[in-house]
KOLLOFI-635711 format. One line per field, with one value per residue: y, x, z of N, C-alpha, C, O in turn. Coordinates in steps of 0.2 Angstrom, whole numbers. Last residue first. Layout:
<rs>
n.py: [Y | ...]
n.px: [X | ...]
n.pz: [Z | ...]
ca.py: [Y | ...]
ca.px: [X | ...]
ca.pz: [Z | ...]
c.py: [Y | ...]
c.px: [X | ...]
c.pz: [Z | ...]
o.py: [Y | ...]
o.px: [X | ...]
o.pz: [Z | ...]
</rs>
This chain:
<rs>
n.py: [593 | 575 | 567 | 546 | 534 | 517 | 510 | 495 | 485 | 487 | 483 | 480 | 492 | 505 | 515 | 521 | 530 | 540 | 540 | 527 | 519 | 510 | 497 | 487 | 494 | 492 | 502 | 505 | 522 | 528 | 538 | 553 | 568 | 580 | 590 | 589 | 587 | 582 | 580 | 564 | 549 | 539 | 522 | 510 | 492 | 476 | 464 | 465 | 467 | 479 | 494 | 511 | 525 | 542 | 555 | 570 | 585 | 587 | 586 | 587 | 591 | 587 | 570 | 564 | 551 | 545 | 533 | 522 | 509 | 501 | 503 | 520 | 528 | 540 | 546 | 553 | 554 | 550 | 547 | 559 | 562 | 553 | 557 | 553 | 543 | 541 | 532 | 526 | 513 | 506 | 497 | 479 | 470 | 467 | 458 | 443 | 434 | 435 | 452 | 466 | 478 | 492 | 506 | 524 | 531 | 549 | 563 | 581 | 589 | 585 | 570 | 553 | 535 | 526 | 514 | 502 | 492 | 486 | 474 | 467 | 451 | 449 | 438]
n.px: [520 | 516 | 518 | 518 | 521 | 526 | 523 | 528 | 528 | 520 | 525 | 519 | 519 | 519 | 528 | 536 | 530 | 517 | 505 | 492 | 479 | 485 | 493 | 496 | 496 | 502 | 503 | 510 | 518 | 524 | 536 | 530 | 523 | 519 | 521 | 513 | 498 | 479 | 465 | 465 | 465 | 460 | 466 | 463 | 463 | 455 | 449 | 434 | 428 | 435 | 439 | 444 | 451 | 456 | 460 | 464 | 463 | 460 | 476 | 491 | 497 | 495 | 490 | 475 | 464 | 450 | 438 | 431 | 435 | 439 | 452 | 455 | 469 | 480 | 493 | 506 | 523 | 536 | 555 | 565 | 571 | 577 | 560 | 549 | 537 | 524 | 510 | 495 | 488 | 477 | 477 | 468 | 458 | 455 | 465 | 467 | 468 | 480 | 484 | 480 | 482 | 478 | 476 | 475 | 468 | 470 | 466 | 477 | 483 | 496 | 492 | 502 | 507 | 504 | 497 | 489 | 493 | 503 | 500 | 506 | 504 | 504 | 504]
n.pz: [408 | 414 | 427 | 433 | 445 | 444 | 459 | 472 | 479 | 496 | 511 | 530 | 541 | 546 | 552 | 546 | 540 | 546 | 550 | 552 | 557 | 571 | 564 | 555 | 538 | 521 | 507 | 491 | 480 | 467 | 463 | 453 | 449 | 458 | 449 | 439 | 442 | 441 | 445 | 455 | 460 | 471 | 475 | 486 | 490 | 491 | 493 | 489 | 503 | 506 | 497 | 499 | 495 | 494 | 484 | 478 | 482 | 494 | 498 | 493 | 504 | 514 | 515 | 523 | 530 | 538 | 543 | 538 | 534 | 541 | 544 | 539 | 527 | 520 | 508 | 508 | 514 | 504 | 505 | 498 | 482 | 469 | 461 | 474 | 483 | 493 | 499 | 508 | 518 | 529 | 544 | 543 | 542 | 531 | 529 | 529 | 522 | 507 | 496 | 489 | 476 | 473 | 459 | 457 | 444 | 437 | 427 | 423 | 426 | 412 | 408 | 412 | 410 | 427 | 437 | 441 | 455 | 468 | 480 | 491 | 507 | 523 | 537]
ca.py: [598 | 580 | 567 | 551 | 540 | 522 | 508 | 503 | 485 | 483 | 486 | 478 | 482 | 502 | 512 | 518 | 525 | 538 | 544 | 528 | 528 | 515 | 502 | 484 | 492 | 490 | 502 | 506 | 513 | 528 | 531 | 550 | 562 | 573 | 588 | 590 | 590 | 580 | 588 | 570 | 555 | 541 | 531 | 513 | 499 | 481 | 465 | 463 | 462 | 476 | 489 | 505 | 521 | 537 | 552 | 562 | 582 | 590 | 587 | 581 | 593 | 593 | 575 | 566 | 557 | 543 | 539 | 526 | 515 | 502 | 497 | 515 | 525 | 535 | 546 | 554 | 550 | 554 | 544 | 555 | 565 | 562 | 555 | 557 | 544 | 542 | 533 | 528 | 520 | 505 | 503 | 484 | 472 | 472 | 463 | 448 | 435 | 435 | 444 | 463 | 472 | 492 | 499 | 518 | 529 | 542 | 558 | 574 | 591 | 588 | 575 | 559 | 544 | 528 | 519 | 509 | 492 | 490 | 474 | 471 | 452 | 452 | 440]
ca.px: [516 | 518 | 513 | 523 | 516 | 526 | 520 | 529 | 534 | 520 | 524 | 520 | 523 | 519 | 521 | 539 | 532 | 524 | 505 | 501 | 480 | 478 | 489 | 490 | 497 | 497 | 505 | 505 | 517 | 519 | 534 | 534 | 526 | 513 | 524 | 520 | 502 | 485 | 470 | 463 | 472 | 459 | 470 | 462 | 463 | 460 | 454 | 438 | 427 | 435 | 435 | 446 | 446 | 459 | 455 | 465 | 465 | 455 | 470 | 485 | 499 | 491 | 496 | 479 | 468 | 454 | 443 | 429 | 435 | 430 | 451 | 455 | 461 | 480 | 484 | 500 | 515 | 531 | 547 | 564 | 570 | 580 | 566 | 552 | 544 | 528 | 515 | 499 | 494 | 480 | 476 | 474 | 459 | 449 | 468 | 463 | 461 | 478 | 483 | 480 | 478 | 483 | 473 | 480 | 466 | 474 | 466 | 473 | 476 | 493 | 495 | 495 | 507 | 506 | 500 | 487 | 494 | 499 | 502 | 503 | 508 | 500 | 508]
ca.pz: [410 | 410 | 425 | 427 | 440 | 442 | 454 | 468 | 477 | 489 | 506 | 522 | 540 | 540 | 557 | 551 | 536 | 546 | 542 | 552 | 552 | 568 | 569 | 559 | 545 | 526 | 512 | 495 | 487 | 472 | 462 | 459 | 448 | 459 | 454 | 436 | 444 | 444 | 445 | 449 | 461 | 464 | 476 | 479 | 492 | 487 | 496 | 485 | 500 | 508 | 497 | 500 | 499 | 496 | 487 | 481 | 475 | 489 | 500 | 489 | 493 | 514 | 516 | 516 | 532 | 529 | 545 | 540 | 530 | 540 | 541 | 541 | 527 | 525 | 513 | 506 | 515 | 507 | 502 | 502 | 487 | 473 | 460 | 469 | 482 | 484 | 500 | 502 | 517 | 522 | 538 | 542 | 550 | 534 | 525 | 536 | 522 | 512 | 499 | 495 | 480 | 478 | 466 | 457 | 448 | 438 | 432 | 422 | 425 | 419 | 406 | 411 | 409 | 418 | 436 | 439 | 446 | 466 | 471 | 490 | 499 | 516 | 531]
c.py: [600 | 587 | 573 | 559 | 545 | 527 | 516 | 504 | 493 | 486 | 483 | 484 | 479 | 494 | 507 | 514 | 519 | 532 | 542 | 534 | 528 | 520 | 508 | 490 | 489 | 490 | 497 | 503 | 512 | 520 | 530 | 542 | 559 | 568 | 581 | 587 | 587 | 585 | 586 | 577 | 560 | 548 | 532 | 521 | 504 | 488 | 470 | 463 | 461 | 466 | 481 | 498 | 513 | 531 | 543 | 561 | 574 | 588 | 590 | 583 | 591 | 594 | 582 | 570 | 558 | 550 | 539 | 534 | 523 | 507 | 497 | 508 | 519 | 532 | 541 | 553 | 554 | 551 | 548 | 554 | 557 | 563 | 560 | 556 | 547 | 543 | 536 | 532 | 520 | 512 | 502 | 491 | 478 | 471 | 467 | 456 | 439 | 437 | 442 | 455 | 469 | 482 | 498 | 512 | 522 | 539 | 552 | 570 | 587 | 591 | 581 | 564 | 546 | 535 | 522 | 513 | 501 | 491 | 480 | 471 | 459 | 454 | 443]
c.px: [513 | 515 | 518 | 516 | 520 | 520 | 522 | 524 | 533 | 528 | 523 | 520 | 525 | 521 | 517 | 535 | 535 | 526 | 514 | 501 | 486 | 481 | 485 | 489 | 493 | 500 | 501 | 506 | 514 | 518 | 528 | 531 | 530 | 519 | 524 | 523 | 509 | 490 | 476 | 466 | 470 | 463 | 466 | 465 | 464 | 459 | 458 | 447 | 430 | 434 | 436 | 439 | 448 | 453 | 457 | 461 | 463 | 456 | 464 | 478 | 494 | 492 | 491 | 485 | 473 | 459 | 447 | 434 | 431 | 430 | 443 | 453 | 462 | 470 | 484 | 494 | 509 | 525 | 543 | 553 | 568 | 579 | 571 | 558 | 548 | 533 | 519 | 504 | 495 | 484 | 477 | 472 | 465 | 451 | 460 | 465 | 461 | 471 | 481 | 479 | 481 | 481 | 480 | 476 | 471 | 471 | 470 | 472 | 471 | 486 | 493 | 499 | 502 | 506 | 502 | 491 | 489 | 499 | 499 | 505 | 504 | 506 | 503]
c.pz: [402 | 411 | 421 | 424 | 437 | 441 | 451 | 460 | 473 | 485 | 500 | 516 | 535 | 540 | 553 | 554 | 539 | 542 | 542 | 548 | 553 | 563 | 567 | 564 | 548 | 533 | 517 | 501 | 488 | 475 | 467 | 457 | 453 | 457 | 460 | 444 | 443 | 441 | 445 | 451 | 455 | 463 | 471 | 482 | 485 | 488 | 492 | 487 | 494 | 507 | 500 | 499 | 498 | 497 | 490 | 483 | 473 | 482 | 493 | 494 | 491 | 506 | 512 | 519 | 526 | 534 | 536 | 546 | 531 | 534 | 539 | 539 | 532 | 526 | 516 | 509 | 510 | 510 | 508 | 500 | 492 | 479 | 465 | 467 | 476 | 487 | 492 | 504 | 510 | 520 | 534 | 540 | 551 | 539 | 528 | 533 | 529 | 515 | 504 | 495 | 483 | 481 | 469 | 462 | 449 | 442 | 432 | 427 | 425 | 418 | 412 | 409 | 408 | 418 | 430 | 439 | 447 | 457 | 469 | 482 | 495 | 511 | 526]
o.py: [605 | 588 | 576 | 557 | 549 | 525 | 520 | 499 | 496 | 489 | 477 | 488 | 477 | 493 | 503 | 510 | 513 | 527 | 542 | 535 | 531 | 524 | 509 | 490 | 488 | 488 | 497 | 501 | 517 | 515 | 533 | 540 | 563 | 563 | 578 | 582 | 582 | 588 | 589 | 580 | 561 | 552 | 529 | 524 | 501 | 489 | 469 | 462 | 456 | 462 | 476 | 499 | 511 | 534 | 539 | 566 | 573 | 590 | 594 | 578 | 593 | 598 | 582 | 573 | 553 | 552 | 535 | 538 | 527 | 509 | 493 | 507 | 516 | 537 | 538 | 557 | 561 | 545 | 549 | 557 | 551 | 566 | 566 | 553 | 542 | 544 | 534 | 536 | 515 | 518 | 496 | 493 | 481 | 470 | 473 | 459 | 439 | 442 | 447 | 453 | 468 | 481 | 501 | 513 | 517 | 542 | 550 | 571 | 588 | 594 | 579 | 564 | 543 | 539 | 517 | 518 | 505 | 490 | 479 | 468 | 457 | 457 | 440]
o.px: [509 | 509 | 522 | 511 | 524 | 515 | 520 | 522 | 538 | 533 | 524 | 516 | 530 | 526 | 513 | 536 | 536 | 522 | 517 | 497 | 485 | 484 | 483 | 484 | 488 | 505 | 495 | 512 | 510 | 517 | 530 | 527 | 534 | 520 | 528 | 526 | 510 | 488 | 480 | 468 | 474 | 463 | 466 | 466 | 465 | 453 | 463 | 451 | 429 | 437 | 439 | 434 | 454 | 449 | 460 | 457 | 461 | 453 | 466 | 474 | 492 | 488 | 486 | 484 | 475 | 459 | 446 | 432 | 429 | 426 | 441 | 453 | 467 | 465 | 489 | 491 | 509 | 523 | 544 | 548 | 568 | 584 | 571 | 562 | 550 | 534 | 517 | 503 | 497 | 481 | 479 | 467 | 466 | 447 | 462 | 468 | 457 | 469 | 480 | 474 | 487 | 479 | 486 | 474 | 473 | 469 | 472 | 474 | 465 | 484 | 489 | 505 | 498 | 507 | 500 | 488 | 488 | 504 | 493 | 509 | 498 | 511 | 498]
o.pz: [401 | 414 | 424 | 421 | 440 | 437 | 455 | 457 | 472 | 488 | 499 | 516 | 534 | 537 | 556 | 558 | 537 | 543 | 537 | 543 | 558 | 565 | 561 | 567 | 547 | 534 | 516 | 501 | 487 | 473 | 473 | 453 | 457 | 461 | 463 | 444 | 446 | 438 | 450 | 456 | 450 | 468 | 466 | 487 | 480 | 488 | 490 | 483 | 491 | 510 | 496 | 503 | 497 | 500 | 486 | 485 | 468 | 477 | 488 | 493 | 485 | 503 | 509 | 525 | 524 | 540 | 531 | 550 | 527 | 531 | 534 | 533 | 531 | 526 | 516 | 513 | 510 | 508 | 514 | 497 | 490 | 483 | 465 | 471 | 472 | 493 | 487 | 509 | 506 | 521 | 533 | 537 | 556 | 543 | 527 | 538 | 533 | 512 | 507 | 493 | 480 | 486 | 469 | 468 | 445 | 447 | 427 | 432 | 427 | 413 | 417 | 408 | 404 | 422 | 426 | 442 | 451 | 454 | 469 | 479 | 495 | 513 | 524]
</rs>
């Protein structure tokens, strides 16, 4: 079982950065992917990034390539979004995610969620 908590979310202005954690309970949280996820108002929930358990694969939706950055620290149980150049479009509630299989970009492939974390960005 893993319980997720994502903090760092708020208002930016566009152009702006955000850097969202994502912490992990429990002691086998370096055996999970780890997934980010949003959902806009309206619309259906997205994949964004995805990071092995080594941190040694990462994978982005193609809106956020070169914008995000996904990683992840394993001796403090906590994954990270750093989210710069940000975008009027970008706002959304953002997830975080844990799997036991490889890199999911599907949400269906996900076991645990944390509860959400608002990002609001202005134009």
């Amino acid at each position: 079982q893993v319980q997720l908590v994502e903090s760092g979310g708020g208002l930016v202005q566009a152009g702006g950065s955000l850097r969202l954690s994502c912490a992990a309970s429990g002691r086998t949280f370096s055996s999970y992917s780890m997934g980010w996820f949003r959902q806009a108002q309206g619309k259906e929930r997205e994949f964004v990034a995805t990071i092995s358990w080594n941190a040694g694969y990462t994978a982005y939706a193609d809106s956020v390539k070169g914008r995000f950055t996904i990683s992840r620290d394993n001796t403090k149980n906590t994954a990270y979004l750093q989210m710069n150049r940000l975008k009027p479009e970008d706002t959304a509630v953002y997830y975080c995610a844990a799997s036991t299989r490889w890199v999911p970009s599907h949400e269906s492939r996900y076991d645990y969620w944390g509860q959400g974390t608002q990002v609001t960005v202005s134009s």
